[in-house]
C-alpha positions in Angstrom: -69.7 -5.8 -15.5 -71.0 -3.5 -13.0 -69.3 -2.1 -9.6 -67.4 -5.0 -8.4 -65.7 -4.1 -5.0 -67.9 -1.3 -4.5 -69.3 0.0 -1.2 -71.9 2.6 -0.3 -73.3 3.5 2.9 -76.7 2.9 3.5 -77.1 6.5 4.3 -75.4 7.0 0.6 -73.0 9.8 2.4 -70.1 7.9 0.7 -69.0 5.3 -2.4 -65.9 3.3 -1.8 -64.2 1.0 -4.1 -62.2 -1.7 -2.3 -58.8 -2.5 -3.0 -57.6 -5.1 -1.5 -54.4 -5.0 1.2 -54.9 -1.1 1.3 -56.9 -0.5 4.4 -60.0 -1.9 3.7 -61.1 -3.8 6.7 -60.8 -0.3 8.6 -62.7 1.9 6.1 -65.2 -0.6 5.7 -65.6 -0.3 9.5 -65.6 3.6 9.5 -68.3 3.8 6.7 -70.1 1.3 9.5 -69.6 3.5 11.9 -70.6 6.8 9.8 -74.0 5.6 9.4 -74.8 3.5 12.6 -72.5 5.3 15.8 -70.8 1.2 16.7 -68.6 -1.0 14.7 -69.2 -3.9 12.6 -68.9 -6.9 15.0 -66.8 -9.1 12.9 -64.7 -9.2 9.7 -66.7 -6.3 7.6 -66.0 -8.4 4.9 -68.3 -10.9 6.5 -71.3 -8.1 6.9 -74.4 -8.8 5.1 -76.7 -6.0 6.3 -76.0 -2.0 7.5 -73.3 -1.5 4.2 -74.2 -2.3 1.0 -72.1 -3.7 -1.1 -71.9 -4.6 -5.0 -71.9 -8.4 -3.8 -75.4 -8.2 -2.3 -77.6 -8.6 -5.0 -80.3 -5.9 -3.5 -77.4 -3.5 -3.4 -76.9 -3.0 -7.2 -79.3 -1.0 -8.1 -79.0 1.6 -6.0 -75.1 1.6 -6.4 -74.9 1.6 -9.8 -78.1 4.5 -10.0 -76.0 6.6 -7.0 -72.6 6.3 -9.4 -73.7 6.9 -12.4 -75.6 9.9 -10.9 -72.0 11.1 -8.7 -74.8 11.5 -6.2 -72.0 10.7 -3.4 -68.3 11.5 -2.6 -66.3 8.7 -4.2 -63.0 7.8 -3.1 -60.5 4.9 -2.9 -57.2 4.0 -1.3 -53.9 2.6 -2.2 -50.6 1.7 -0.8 -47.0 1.3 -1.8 -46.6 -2.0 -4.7 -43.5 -3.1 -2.6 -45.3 -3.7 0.8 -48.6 -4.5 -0.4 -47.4 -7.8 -2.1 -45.2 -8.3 1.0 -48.3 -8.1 2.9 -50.5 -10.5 0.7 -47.7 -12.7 0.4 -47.5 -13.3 4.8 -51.4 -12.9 4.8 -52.5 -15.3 2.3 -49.0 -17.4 1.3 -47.9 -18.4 4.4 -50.7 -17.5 6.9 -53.7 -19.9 8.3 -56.9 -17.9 7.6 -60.2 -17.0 9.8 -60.9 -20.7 8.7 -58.5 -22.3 10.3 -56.7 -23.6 7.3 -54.7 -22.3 4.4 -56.0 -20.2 1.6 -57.9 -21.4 -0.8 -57.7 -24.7 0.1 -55.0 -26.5 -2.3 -53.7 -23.2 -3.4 -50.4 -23.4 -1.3 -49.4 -26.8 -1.7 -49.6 -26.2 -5.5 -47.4 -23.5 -4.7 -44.8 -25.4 -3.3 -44.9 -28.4 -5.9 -44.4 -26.1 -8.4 -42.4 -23.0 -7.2 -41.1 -24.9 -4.6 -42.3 -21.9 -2.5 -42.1 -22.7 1.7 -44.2 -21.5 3.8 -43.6 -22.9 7.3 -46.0 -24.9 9.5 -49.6 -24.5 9.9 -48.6 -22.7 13.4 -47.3 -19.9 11.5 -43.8 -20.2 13.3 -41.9 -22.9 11.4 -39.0 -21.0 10.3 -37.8 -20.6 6.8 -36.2 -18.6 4.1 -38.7 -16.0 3.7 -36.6 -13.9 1.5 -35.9 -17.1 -1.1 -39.7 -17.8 -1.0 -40.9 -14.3 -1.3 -38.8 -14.3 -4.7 -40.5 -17.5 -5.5 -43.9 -16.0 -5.0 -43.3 -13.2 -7.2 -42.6 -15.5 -10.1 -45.9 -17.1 -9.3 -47.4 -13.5 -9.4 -46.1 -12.3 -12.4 -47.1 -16.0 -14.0 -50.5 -15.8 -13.2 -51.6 -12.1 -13.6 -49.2 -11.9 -17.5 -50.2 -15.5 -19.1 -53.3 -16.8 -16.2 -51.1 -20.2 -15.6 -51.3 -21.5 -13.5 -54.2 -20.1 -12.5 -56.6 -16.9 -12.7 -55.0 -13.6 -11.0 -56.1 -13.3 -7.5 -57.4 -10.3 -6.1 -54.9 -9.9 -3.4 -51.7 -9.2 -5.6 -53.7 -8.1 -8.9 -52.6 -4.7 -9.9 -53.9 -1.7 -7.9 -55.1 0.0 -11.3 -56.7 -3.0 -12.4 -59.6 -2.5 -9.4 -59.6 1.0 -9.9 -60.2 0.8 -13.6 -63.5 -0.8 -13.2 -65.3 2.3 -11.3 -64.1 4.5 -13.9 -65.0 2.3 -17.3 -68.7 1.6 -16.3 -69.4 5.4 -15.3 -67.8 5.9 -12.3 -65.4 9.1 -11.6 -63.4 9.6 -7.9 -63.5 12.5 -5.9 -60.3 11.3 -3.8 -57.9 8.6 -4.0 -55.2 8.8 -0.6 -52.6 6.9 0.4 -52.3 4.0 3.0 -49.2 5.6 4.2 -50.8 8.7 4.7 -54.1 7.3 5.9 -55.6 9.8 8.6 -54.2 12.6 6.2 -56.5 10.8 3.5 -59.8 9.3 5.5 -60.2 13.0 7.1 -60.2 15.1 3.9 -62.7 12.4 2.9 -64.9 12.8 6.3 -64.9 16.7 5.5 -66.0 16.3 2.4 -69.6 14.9 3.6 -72.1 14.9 6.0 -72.7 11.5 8.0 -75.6 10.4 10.5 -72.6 9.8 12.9 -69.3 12.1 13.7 -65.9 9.9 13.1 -63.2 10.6 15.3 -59.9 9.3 13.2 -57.9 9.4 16.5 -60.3 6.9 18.6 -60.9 4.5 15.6 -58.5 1.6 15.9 -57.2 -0.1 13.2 -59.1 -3.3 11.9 -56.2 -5.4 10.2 -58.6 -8.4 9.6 -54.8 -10.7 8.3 -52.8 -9.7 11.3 -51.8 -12.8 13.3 -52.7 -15.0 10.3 -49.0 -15.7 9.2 -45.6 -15.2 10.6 -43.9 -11.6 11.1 -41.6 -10.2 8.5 -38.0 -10.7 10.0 -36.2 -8.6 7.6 -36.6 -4.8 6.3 -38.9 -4.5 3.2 -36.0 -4.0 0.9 -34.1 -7.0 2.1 -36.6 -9.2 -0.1 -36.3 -7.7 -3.5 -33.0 -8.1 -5.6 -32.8 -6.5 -9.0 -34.7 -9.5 -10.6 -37.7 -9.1 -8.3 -37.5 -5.4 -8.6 -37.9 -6.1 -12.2 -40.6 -8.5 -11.3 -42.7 -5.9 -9.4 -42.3 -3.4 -11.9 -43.5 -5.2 -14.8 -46.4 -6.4 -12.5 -46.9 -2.9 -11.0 -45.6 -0.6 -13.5 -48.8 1.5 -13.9 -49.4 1.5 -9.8 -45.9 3.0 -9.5 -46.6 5.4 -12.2 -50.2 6.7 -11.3 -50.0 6.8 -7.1 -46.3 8.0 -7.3 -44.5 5.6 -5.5 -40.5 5.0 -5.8 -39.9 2.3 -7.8 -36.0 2.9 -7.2 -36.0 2.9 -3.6 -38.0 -0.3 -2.0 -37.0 1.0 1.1 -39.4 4.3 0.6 -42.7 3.4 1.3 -44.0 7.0 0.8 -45.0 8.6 -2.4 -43.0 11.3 -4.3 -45.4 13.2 -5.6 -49.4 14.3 -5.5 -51.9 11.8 -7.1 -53.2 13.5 -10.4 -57.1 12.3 -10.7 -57.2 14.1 -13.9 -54.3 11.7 -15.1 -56.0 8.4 -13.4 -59.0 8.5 -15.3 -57.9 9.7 -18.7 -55.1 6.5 -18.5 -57.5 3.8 -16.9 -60.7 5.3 -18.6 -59.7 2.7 -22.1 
């Protein structure tokens, strides 16, 4: 299997292992930065040269030989189960991509034959029931990530601890994994940590949200989309993400986490 979703700096100062709707675009950007003193011009998704990645075929090598090795600080991020899905639900659901059309090309109208899952014009500001199609999405979710019908998990709303697992299986152990709610907290103890070509100042860096402007704005407070049955959704999607980062299941409306990661406790539970 490899590092899927990892990224080193060419420098090899730092390892990163993505996890999508938690930040990426911007510490893909600062791990740019860190090694060449300007930013990525573009989606750093889209870069195909100054970052290697585990996509780029010349990249493995030296990925997999610098993480086996721990020859670099390794670190990921994650964010609260409750607003991530949120967020990959308006990104990817109901939003019109980089493309100019809708994710995955069929994906959404699938959706809506057979969740009956709305999503709004291809303007982005159609209005409609977010709330009841949010629910709808969830079911989807949980569908395709417990049984793979009707299709293959996606990325976006797979499990947190699903990405993570993968680093630590083949070899791979973190030195930090921080929370998107406490991100400068999290990317600065990480900058300490090592020594880079270029200084990063966390206060001048803006924030690269690559899916903002893709889909409409949320019109109601987080916890105004999830009723006990899509709490119970989330939780039997997300029960280990809750569990391991310390987020409130309870309280939707608490983005923060209660309590200190435990990297001891991450890699003895996802190490299997």
């Amino acid at each position: 299997m490899g590092f899927p979703g990892v990224w080193m700096t060419e420098s090899e100062s730092m390892v990163y292992r993505v996890v999508p709707k938690c930040a990426c675009s911007t510490i893909g950007q600062i791990l740019y930065y860190s090694d060449h003193g300007a930013f990525f011009d573009g989606d750093i998704h889209d870069a195909t040269h100054g970052l290697h990645k585990w996509a780029r075929e010349d990249s493995q090598d030296l990925i997999e030989a610098n993480i086996r090795a721990h020859a670099s600080f390794a670190f990921t991020c994650v964010r609260n189960p409750y607003t991530r899905i949120l967020s990959s639900f308006f990104d990817k659901i109901c939003g019109i991509q980089r493309n100019g059309r809708r994710y995955r090309g069929n994906f959404v109208p699938m959706l809506t034959q057979k969740y009956g899952i709305e999503v709004g014009g291809d303007d982005g500001k159609e209005d409609f029931d977010q709330i009841q199609s949010f629910r709808r999405f969830l079911l989807f979710a949980r569908d395709s990530i417990r049984w793979r019908k009707p299709m293959e998990p996606d990325i976006h709303w797979s499990a947190m601890s699903g990405h993570i697992s993968t680093f630590i299986v083949n070899g791979g152990r973190y030195d930090r994994i921080f929370w998107t709610e406490k991100f400068d907290e999290g990317m600065q103890a990480v900058l300490d940590a090592v020594e880079l070509p270029h200084a990063v100042d966390l206060a001048a860096i803006p924030r690269f949200n690559e899916s903002e402007g893709h889909g409409p704005k949320r019109a109601h407070p987080v916890e105004d989309y999830f009723d006990d049955l899509s709490m119970h959704l989330v939780y039997e999607i997300y029960k280990r993400d809750f569990q391991l980062f310390k987020y409130d299941f309870d309280n939707p409306a608490n983005k923060l986490p209660t309590g200190e990661i435990d990297l001891d406790e991450v890699h003895a539970k996802l190490g299997d």
